[in-house]
KELUMTI-414210 format. One line per 10 residues: their letters; for each residue x, y, z of C-alpha. Coordinates in steps of 0.001 Angstrom, whole numbers. Layout:
A	X Y Z; ...
***
This chain:
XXXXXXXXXX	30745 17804 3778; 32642 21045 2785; 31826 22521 -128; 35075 24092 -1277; 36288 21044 -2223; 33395 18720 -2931; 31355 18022 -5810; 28633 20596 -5966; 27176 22725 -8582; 23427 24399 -8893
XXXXXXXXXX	21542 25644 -11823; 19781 29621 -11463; 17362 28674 -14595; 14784 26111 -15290; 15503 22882 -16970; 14239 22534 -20793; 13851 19363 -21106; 12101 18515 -17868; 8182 18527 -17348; 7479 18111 -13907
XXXXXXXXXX	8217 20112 -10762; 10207 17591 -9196; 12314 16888 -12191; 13151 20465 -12884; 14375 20962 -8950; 16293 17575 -8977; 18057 18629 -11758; 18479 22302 -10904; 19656 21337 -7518; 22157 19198 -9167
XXXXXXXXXX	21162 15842 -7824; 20242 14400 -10706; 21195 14673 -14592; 19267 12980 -17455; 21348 10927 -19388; 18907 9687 -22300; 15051 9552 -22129; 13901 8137 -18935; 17195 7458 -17857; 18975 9298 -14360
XXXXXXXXXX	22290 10020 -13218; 22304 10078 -8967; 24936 12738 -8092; 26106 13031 -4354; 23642 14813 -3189; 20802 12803 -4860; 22362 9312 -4019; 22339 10440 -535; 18614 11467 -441; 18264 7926 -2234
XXXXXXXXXX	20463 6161 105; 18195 8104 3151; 15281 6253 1621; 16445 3068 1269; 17972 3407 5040; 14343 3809 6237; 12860 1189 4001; 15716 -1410 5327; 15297 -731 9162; 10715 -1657 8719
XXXXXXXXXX	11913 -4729 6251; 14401 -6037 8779; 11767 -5019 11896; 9581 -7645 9812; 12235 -10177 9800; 12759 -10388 5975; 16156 -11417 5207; 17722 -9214 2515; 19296 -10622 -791; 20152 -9082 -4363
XXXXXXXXXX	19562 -10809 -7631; 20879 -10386 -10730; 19704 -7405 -13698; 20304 -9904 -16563; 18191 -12646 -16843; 17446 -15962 -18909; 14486 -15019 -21362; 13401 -18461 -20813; 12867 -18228 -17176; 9871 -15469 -17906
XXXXXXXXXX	8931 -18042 -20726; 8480 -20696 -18499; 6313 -18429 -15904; 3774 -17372 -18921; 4683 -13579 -18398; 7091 -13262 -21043; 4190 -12361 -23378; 2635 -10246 -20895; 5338 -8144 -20386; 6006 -7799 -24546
XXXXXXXXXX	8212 -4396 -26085; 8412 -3165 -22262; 10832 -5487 -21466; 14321 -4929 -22909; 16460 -8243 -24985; 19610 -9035 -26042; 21545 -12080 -26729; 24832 -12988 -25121; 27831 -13988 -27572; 26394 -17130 -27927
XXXXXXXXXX	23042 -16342 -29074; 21036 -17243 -26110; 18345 -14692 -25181; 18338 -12566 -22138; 16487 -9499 -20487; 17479 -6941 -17910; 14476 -7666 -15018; 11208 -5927 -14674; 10526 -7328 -11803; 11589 -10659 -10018
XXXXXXXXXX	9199 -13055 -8994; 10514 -15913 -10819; 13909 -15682 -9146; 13151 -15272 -5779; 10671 -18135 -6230; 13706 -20116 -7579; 15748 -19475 -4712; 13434 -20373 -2284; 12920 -23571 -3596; 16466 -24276 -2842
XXXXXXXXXX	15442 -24216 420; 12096 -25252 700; 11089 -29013 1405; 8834 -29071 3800; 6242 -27123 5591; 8840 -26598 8675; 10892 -24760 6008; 8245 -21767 5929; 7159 -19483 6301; 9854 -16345 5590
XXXXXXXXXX	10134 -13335 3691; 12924 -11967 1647; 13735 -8926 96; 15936 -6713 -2059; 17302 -3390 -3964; 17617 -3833 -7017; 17573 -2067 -10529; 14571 -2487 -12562; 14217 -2243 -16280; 11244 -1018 -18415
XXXXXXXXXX	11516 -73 -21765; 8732 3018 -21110; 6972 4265 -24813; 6534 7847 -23751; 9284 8343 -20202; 8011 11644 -18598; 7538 13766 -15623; 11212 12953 -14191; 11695 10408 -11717; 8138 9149 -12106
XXXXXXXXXX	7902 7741 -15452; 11030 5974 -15724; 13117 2714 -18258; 15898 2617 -15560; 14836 2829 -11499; 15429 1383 -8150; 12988 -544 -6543; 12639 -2431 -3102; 10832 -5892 -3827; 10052 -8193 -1894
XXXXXXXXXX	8313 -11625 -1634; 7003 -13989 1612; 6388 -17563 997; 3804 -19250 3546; 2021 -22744 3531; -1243 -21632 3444; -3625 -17874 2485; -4245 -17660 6593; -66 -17570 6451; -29 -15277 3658
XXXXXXXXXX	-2639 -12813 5298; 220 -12471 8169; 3079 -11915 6337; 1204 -9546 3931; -76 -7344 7280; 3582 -7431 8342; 4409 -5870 5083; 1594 -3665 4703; 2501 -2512 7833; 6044 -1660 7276
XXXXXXXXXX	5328 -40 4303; 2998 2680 6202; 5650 3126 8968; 8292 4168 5680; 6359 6445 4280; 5203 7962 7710; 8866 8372 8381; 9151 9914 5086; 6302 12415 6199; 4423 11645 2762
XXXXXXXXXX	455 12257 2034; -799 9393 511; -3498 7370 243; -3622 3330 458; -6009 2407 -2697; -7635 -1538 -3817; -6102 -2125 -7438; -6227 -4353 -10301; -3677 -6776 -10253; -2290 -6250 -13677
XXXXXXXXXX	493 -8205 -15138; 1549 -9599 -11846; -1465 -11514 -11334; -2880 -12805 -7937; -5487 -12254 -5422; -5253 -8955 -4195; -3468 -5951 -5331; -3021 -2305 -3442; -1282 860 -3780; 197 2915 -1917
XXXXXXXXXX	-201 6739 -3950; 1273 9892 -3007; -1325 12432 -3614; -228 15205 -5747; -1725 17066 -8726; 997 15323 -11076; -77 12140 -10783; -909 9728 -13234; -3161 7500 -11239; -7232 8643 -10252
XXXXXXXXXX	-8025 7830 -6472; -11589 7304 -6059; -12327 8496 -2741; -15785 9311 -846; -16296 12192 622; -17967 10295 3899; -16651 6920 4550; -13119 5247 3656; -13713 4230 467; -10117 4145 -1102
XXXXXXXXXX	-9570 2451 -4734; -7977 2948 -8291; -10026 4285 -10964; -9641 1037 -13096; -11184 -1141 -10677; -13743 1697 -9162; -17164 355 -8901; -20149 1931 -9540; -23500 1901 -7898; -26029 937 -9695
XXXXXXXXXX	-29177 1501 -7474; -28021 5081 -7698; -30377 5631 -10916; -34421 5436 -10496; -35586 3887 -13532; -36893 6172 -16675; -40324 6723 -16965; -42001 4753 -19117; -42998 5789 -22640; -45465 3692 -25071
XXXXXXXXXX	-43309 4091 -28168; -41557 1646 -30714; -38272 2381 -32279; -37889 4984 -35091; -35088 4746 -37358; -34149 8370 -38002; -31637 10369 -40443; -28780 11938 -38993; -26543 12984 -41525; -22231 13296 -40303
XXXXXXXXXX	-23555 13000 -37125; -21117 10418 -35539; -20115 11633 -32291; -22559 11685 -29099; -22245 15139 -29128; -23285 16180 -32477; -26231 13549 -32929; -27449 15227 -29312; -26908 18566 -31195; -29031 17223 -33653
XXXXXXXXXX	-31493 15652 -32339; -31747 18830 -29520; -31347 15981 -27101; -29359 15490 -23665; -26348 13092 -24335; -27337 11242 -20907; -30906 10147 -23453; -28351 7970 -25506; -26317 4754 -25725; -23110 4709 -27056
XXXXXXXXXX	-21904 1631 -28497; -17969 1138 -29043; -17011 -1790 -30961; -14092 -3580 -28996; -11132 -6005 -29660; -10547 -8407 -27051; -7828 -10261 -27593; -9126 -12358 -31340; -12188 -11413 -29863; -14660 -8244 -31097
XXXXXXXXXX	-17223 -7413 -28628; -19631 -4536 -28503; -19815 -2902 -25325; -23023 -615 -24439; -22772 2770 -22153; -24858 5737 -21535; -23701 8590 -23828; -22236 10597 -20806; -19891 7799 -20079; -17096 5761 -20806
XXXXXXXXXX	-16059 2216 -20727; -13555 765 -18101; -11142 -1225 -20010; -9921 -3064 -16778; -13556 -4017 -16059; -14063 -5520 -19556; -10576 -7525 -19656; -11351 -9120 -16235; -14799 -9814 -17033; -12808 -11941 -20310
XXXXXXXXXX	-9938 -13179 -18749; -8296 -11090 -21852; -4666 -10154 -21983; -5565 -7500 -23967; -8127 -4810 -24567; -8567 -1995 -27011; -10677 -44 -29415; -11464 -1880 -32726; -9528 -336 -35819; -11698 1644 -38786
XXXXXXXXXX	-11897 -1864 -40570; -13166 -4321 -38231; -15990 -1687 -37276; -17420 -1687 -40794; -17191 -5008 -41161; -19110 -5718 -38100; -21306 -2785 -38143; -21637 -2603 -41750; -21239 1043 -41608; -19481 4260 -41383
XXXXXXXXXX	-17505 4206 -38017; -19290 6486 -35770; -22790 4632 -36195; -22534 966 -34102; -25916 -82 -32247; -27213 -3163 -30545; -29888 -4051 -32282; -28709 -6584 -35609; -25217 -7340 -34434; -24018 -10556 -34794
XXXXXXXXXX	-21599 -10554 -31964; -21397 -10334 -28242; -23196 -7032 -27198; -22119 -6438 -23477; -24108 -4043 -21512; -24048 -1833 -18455; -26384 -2057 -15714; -26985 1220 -16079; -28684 810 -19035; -31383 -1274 -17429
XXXXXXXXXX	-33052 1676 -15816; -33162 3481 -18903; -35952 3711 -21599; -36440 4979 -25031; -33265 5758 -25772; -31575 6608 -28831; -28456 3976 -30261; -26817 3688 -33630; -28715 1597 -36448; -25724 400 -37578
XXXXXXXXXX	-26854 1818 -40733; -24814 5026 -41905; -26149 8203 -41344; -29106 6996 -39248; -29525 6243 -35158; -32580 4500 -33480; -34780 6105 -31413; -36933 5093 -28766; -35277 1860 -28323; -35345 -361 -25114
XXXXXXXXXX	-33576 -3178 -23735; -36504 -5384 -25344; -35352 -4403 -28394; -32130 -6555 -28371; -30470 -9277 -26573; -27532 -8338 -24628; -24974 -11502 -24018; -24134 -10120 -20669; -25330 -7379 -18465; -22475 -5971 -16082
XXXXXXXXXX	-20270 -3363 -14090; -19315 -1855 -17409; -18952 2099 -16588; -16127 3789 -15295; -17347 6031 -12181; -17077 9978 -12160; -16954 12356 -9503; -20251 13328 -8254; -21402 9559 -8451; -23025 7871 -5261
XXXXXXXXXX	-20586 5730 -3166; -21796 2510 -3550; -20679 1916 -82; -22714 4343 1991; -24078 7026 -476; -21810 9689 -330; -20493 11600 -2854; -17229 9917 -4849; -14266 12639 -5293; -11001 12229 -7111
XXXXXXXXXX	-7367 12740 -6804; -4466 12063 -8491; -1452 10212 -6741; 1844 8201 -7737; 1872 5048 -7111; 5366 4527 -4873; 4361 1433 -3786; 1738 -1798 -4102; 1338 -5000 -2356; 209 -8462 -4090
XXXXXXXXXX	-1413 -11349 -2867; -81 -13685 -5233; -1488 -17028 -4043; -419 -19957 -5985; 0 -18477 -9123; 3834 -18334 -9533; 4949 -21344 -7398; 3048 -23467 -9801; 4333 -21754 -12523; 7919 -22551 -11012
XXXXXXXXXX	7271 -25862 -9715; 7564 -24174 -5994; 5783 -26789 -3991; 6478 -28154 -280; 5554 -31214 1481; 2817 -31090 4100; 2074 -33045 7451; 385 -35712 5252; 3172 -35531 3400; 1510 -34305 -16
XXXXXXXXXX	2661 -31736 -2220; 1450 -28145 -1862; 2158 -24895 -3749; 3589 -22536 -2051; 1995 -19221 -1177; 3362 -16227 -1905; 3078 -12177 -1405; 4836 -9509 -3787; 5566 -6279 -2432; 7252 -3454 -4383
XXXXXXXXXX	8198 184 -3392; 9856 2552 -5936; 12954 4474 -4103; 13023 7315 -6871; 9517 8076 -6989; 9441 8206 -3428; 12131 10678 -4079; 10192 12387 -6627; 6840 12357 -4899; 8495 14454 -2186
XXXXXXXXXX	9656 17050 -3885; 6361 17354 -5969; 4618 17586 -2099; 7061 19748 -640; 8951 22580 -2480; 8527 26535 -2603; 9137 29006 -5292; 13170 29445 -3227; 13299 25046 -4542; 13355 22011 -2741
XXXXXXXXXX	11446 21269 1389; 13260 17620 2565; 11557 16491 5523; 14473 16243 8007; 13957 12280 7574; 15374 12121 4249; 17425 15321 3906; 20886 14675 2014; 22214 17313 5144; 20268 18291 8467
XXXXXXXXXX	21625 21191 8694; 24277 23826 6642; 27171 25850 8552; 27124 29144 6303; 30096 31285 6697; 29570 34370 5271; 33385 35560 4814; 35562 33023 4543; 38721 35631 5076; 37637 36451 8545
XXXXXXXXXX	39286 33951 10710; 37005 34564 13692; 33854 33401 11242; 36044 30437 9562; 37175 29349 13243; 33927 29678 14671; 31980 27891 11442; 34699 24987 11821; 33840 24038 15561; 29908 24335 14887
XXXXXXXXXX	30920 21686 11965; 32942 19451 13838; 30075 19851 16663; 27738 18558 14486; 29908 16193 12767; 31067 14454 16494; 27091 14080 17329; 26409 12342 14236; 24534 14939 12114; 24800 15114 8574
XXXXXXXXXX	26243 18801 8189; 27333 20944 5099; 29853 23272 5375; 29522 26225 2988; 32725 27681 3043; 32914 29066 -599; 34117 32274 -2015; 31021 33011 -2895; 28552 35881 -1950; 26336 35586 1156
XXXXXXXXXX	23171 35161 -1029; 24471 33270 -3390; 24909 30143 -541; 21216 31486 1217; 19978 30389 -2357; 21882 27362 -3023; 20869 25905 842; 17651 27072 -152; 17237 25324 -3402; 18787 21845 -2182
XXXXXXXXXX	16374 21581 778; 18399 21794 3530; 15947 21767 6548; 18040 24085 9149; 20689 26612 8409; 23545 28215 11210; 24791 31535 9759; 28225 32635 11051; 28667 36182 10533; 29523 39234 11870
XXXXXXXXXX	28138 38546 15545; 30923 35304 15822; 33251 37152 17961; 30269 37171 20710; 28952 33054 19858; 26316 34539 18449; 24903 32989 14769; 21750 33210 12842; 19460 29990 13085; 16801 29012 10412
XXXXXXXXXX	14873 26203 9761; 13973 25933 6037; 10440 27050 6345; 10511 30023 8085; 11002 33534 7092; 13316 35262 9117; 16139 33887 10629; 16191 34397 14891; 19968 35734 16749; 21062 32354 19189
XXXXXXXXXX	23890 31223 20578; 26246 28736 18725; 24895 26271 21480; 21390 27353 21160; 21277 26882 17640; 23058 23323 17768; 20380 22143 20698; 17725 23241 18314; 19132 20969 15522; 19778 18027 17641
XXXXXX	16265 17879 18865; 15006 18499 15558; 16635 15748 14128; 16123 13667 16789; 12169 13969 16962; 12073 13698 12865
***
């Protein structure tokens, strides 16, 4: 590409309206231009970087031998009806309603289809198995878009499903994909981490992510610091033989004033007591359900844990109203002991004694209280982990990190064939669901997840692999024939060998174009200057900090073998 003539603009000053790294270098590099909350524009030079992506991502699918297919955007409302997700999905998935009235949605996601086409095709259990896949748009209707690319109501997303007659089938095709989905983002050059998950909306056996570590990221790894445990905070577990238990003291409950002291912290204040001596009680709404759920005061409850351990679609912290009701008292002061309804507790607790728990009276706690003091109606993994905790794999220490989740695999079993009638006949010749796999990988925040790991204060670092241009051919006076002739054979050079190659052949000041290549990401840069009368220009990869004196073949052997070994 020349420039002179091409589409191609930069920005010198941060964006205002943009909150992460990634999004204010997308945008400054002009690759990328928000056109309403959460929703992109792809310029050239961003579609190309997308289109890079997707190039890599299509070569490990079709290694796999998934067949590749696009579905439509706007679907039948009833087809996500007739699945049982419609509900699940509720205000994040966008509606309308065709001329005639009937209800539609742009797709969140496509399971239904894809199992709909396959059944066109599958009869028997020669049919299977095989996998297919697809880019397509994706629609979310986000409450609170952010951070750029990453949080997102409009983005492009590689899905993918396998269909198999049996799990041992499924475990095969879901390796194949697992696999692939490493060798992308090895291409890509990414750090990230492959983490167990909870299976969310989409249901299923088994559920993990692929997150690209950065300190941006909206998802907690739980990692330990000596073996390879790898999992998302929602479904951490925590070890509970980690705790010795309390020493025992002979002494009953107390009931005990503590005036406007609601919060852990200020009835510890009060009390001159560690918060780790009490037991928090949080009054819960699951589903038309309200539950009280029991943790020590230093910790908090794991919402995933307590919807799973329900079957609940969903979870959340009782309103002011139905606390007092159930509590009968000032919000702030819920205990075990007296409660008429299901009192879940952590293990943790177990190992405690004489601790200290609302009275459910207001302005007054318990003290000394003990598990014999109440009846829990179960006792379970309640506790989100923290850092410092014991790895209840081999005792080490547990460690966080953030990451963005760019991709996740699904073992979905059974679950949406017989939603979709999906089944195949077997050797016996007997109905059987079919088996399926889910596998999803977002192209833009794969986009954005590399700038956020590799930029400098100059802009944007593209690993060669996904570079919109290899290299840039920077002539520094474009009214000195000899430079202009010279830059125009090193282009064509590169051009003829199959390199993606910028021209910069603006009127335009020699750092003004060291700045722009810069900012874009270009990973190499050939400087024709005043040394072109000799074949002499200056080569630089995009990392270092001085450019070295080569000759024009020199430098164009250096790019070739860069790119090639990418």
């Amino acid at each position: 590409m020349k420039l002179k003539n091409s589409y191609f603009y930069t920005l010198r000053e941060n964006v205002k309206d943009e909150d992460s790294v990634s999004g204010n270098l997308l945008a400054r590099s002009g690759m990328i231009k928000k056109n309403s909350a959460g929703v992109y524009m792809y310029l050239p030079m961003g579609h190309k970087v997308i289109q890079n992506i997707e190039q890599i991502v299509r070569e490990e699918m079709n290694a796999t031998g998934a067949q590749e297919v696009l579905m439509p955007s706007l679907i039948p409302e009833e087809i996500y009806i007739s699945s049982g997700r419609r509900a699940n999905f509720g205000k994040s998935m966008f509606t309308l309603k065709d001329r005639f009235n009937k209800p539609y949605v742009l797709g969140p996601t496509h399971e239904e289809l894809f199992a709909m086409a396959a059944g066109m095709h599958i009869h028997s259990y020669k049919d299977l198995p095989f996998n297919l896949y697809q880019f397509q748009t994706k629609f979310r209707d986000e409450a609170r878009p952010r951070f750029g690319l990453i949080r997102v109501r409009e983005f492009i997303m590689k899905d993918a499903y396998s269909f198999d007659t049996d799990l041992a089938g499924l475990d095969v095709s879901y390796k194949k994909m697992f696999d692939a989905y490493k060798n992308a983002f090895d291409r890509m050059h990414l750090d990230y981490k492959i983490v167990k998950a909870d299976t969310g909306v989409m249901g299923g056996l088994l559920s993990e992510e692929f997150q690209a570590v950065t300190d941006i990221g909206e998802d907690v790894l739980v990692l330990c610091d000596s073996c390879s445990l790898s999992t998302n905070l929602e479904i951490a577990q925590c070890n509970d033989s980690q705790y010795a238990d309390d020493p025992a003291q002979p002494l009953e409950k107390q009931l005990v004033y503590t005036p406007h002291a609601k919060t852990i912290e200020e009835v510890s204040a009060f009390l001159e007591k560690d918060p780790a001596s009490f037991v928090k009680t949080l009054i819960y709404q699951v589903d038309d359900q309200v539950v009280a759920c029991m943790v020590r005061g230093n910790r908090d409850v794991n919402e995933v844990k307590l919807q799973k351990a329900f079957g609940a679609n969903e979870v959340g912290l009782a309103d002011f109203e139905t606390v007092q009701k159930v509590t009968h008292a000032q919000v702030g002061f819920a205990g075990p002991i007296g409660l008429d309804i299901p009192v879940i507790m952590d293990y943790e607790i177990s190992h405690m004694k004489n601790f200290i728990v609302g009275a459910n009276q207001t302005n007054y706690h318990y003290t000394n209280v003990n598990v014999t003091d109440f009846t829990p109606s179960k006792i379970m993994d309640l506790r989100q982990v923290q850092e410092n905790d014991t790895c209840p794999c081999c005792g080490g220490k547990i460690v966080f990190k953030k990451g963005i989740e760019i991709g996740n695999t699904f073992k979905l079993g059974d679950k949406y064939s017989k939603a979709m009638n999906l089944y195949y006949s077997d050797s016996n010749n007997q109905l059987q669901p079919v088996i399926m796999g889910s596998y999803g990988l977002g192209l833009c925040r794969t986009m954005a997840a590399l700038v956020e790991q590799n930029h400098d204060d100059n802009g944007i670092i593209w690993p060669v692999s996904v570079a919109p241009y290899k290299v840039a051919v920077v002539c520094i006076n474009i009214k000195n024939e000899e430079q202009v002739a010279l830059s125009n054979q090193i282009y064509e050079s590169f051009t003829k060998a199959g390199i993606d190659v910028i021209l910069d052949d603006r009127d335009e000041r020699a750092g003004v174009k060291f700045k722009d290549m810069d900012l874009i990401g270009i990973p190499y840069r050939v400087t024709v200057g005043k040394l072109a009368g000799e074949g002499k220009v200056e080569f630089k990869p995009r990392t270092a900090s001085e450019a070295v004196t080569v000759t024009v073949d020199e430098a164009v052997n250096m790019v070739l073998e860069a790119v090639k070994n990418a």
